[in-house]
C-alpha positions as CSV (number, residue, x, y, z in Angstrom):
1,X,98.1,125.7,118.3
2,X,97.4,122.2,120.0
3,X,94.0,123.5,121.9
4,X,91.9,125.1,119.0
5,X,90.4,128.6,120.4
6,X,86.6,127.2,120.2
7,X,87.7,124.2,122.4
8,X,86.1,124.6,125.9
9,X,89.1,123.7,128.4
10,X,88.3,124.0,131.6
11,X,91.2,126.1,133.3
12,X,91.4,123.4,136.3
13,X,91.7,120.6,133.7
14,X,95.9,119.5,133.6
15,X,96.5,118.7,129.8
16,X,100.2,117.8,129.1
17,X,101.6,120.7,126.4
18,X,101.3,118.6,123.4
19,X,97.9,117.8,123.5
20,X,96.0,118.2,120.5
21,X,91.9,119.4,121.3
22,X,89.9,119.7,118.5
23,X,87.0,122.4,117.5
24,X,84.3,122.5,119.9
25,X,85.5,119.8,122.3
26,X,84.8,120.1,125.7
27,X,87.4,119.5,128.6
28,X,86.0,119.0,132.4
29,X,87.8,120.4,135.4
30,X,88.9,117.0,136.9
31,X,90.4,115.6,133.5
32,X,94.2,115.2,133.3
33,X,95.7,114.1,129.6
34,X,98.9,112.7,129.2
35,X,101.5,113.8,126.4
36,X,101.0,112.8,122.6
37,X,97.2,112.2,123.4
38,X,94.7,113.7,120.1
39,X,91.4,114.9,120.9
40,X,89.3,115.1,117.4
41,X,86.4,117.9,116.9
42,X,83.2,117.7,119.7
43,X,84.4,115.3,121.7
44,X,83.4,115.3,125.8
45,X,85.7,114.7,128.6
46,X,84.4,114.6,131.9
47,X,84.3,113.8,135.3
48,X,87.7,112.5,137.4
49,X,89.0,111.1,134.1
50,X,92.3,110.8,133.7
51,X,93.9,109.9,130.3
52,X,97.7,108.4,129.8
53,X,100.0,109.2,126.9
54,X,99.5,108.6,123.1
55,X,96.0,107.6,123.0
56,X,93.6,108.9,119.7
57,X,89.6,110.3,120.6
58,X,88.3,110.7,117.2
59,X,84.7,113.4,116.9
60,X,82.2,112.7,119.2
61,X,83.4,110.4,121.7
62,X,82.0,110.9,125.4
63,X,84.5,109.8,127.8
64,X,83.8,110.0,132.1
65,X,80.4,110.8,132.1
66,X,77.9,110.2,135.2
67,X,77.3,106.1,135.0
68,X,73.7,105.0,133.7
69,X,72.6,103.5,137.0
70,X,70.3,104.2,139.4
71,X,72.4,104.2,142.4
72,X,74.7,106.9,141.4
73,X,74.4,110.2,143.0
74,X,77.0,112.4,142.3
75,X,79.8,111.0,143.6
76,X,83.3,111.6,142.4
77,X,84.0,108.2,140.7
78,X,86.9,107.8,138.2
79,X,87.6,106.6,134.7
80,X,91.4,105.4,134.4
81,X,92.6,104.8,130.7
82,X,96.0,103.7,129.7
83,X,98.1,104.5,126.9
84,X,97.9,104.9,123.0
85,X,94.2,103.7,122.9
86,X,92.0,104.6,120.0
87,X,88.3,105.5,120.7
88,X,86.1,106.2,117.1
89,X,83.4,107.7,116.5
90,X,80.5,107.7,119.2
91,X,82.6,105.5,121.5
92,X,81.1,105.9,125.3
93,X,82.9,105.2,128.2
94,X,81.3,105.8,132.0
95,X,83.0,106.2,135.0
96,X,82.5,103.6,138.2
97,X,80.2,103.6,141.2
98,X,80.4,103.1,144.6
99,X,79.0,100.2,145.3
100,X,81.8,98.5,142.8
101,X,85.3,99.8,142.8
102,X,84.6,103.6,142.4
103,X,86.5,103.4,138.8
104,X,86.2,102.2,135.5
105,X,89.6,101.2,133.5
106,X,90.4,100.5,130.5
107,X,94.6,99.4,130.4
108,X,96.6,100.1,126.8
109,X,96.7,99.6,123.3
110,X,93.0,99.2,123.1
111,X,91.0,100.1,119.8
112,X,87.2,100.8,120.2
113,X,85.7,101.4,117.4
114,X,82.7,103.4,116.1
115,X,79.8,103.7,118.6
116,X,81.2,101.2,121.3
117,X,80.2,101.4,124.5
118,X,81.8,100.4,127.9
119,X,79.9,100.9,131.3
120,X,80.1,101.6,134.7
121,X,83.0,99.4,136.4
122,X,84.5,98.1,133.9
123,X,88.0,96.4,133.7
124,X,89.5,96.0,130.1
125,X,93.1,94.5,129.9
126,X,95.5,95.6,126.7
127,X,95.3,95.1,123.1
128,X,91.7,94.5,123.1
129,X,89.6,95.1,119.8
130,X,85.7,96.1,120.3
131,X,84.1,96.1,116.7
132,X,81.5,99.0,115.9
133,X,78.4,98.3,118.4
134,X,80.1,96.1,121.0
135,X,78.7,96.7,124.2
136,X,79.4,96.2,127.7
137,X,77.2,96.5,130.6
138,X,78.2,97.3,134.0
139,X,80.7,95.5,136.0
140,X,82.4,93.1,132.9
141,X,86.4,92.4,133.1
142,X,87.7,91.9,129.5
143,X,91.2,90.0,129.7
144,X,94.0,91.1,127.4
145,X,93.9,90.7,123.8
146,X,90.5,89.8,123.2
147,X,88.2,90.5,120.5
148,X,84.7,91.2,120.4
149,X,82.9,91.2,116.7
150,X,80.2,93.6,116.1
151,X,77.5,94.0,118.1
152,X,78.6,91.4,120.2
153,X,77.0,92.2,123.8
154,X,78.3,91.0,127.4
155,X,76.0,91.2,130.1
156,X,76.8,92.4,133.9
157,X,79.0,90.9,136.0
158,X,80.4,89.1,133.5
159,X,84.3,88.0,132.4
160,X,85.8,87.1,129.6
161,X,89.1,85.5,129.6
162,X,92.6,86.3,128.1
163,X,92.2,86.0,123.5
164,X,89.1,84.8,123.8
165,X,86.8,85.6,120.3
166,X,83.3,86.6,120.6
167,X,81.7,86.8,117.2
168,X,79.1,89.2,115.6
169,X,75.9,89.6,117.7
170,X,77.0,87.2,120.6
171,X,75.1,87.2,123.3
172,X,77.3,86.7,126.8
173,X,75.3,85.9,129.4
174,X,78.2,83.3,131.4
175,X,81.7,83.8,131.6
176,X,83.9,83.0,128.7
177,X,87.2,81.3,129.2
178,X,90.3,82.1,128.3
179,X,91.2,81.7,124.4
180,X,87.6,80.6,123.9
181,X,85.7,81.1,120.6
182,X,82.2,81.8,120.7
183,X,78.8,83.0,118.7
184,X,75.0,82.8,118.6
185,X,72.5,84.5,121.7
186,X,72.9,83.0,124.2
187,X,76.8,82.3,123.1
188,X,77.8,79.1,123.1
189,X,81.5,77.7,122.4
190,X,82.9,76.7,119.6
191,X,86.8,75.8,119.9
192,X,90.4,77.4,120.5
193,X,91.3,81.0,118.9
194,X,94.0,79.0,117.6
195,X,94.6,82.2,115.4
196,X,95.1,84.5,117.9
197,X,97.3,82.2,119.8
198,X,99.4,81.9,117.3
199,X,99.5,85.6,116.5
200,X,101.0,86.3,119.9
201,X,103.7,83.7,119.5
202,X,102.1,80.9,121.2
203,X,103.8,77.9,119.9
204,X,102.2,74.4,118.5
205,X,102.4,72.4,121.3
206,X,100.8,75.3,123.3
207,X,97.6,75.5,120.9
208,X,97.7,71.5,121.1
209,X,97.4,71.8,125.3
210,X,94.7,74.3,124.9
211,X,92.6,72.6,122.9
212,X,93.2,69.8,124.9
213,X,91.6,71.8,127.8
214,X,89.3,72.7,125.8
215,X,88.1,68.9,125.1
216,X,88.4,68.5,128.9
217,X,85.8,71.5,129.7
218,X,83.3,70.8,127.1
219,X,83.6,67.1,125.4
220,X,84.3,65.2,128.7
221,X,81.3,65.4,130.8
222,X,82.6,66.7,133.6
223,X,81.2,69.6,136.0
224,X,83.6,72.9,136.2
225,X,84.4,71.8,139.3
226,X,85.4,68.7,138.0
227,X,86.8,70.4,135.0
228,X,88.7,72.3,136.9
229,X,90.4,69.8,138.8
230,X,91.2,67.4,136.0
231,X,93.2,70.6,134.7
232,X,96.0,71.1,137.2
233,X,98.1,68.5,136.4
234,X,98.3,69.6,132.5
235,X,98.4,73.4,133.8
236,X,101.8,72.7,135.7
237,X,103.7,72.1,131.8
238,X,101.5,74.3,129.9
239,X,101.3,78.5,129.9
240,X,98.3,77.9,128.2
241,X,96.6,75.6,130.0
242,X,97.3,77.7,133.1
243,X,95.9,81.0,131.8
244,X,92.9,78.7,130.7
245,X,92.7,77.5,134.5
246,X,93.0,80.3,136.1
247,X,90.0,82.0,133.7
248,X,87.7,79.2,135.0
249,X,89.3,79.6,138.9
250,X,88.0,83.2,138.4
251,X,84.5,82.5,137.1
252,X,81.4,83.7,139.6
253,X,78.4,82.8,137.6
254,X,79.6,79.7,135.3
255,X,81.0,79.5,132.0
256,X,79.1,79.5,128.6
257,X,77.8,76.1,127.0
């Protein structure tokens, strides 16, 4: 039987038929689950959540509830959430506010593990690795494909870019380009996730142009803006260098240094 009978499933709640729910989980009213999704033992699903196909919710994971914010009162804010994510043990994901987009999302392929947490507004990409502790606070957008060590922490407002590498117990207090290492609190850079690029097929001459750019943002002297500009030339024969450009074209509150 895919719901077990001490699962609390709230009749109003629309869970594809092969949905697994474990003992003692509870299921809100506004939740919809997409086929091939598991739901381990005393897990929570709340709020307007909905849930695409394939994903894994290991015991004790909270997923939709109220946002921790002040603001919030009651309204009916969303969580959105791909496909054939993983959420461990203790994982926490909020839904948005209002005075944001009304929804937090988190895209595919995703693995959050133990006792992760993501808050209110948040935009994660795909294939994006959270190590046991990583935190979010409210508001961050997480590009595709990025990893964040243990404990590593990112503070409001902020973005980190497409592969970039955020080591155990960074701080992020600026924005993090794209394909960016970094470590320490406050973070601070340290070169090209030349390993992940490669991983995901980028070729030689494509790690070469990032860390190019990555010379021209942090060893030249120059100002972002500056930065920026001395960029677009390189960015018009290099993917790289483009998704790099276009990370530091979307940065509010500057970039680490």
């Amino acid at each position: 039987m895919p719901v077990d009978p001490s699962a609390q499933v709230h009749p109003e709640a629309q869970l594809a038929d092969d949905v697994d729910v474990g003992p003692f989980s509870v299921i809100g009213p506004n939740v919809r689950i997409g086929a091939g999704t598991r739901i381990g033992p005393h897990a929570v699903i709340t709020g307007h959540t909905h849930i695409g196909r394939e994903n894994h919710i290991f015991q004790f994971v909270s997923l939709g509830a109220e946002p921790q914010h002040r603001v919030y009162k009651g309204e009916p804010t969303r969580l959105v959430i791909g496909d054939r994510n993983t959420f461990r043990e203790y994982c926490s994901v909020h839904r948005g506010t209002t005075i944001d987009q009304s929804e937090t999302i988190i895209g595919d392929d995703n693995l959050l593990m133990a006792y992760t947490h993501v808050a209110h507004d948040c935009v994660l990409g795909n294939g994006i690795t959270m190590a046991n502790g990583a935190s979010l606070a409210g508001h961050v957008r997480i590009g595709d494909f990025c990893i964040l060590a243990g404990f590593a922490l990112v503070y409001q407002f902020r973005r980190v870019g497409t592969m970039a590498f955020l080591a155990y117990c960074s701080g992020v207090q600026q924005d993090v380009p794209a394909f960016v290492r970094s470590s320490g609190a406050p973070a601070e850079p340290h070169g090209i996730n030349s390993v992940g690029m490669r991983r995901r097929g980028y070729s030689e001459d494509e790690v070469a142009a990032a860390k190019q750019a990555y010379r021209t943002i942090y060893r030249s002297k120059l100002r972002l803006d500056q930065a920026r500009e001395a960029l677009r030339e390189p960015a018009k024969h290099s993917e790289a260098v483009r998704v790099m450009l276009a990370s530091l074209d979307a940065a509010q509150r500057g970039i680490i240094r």
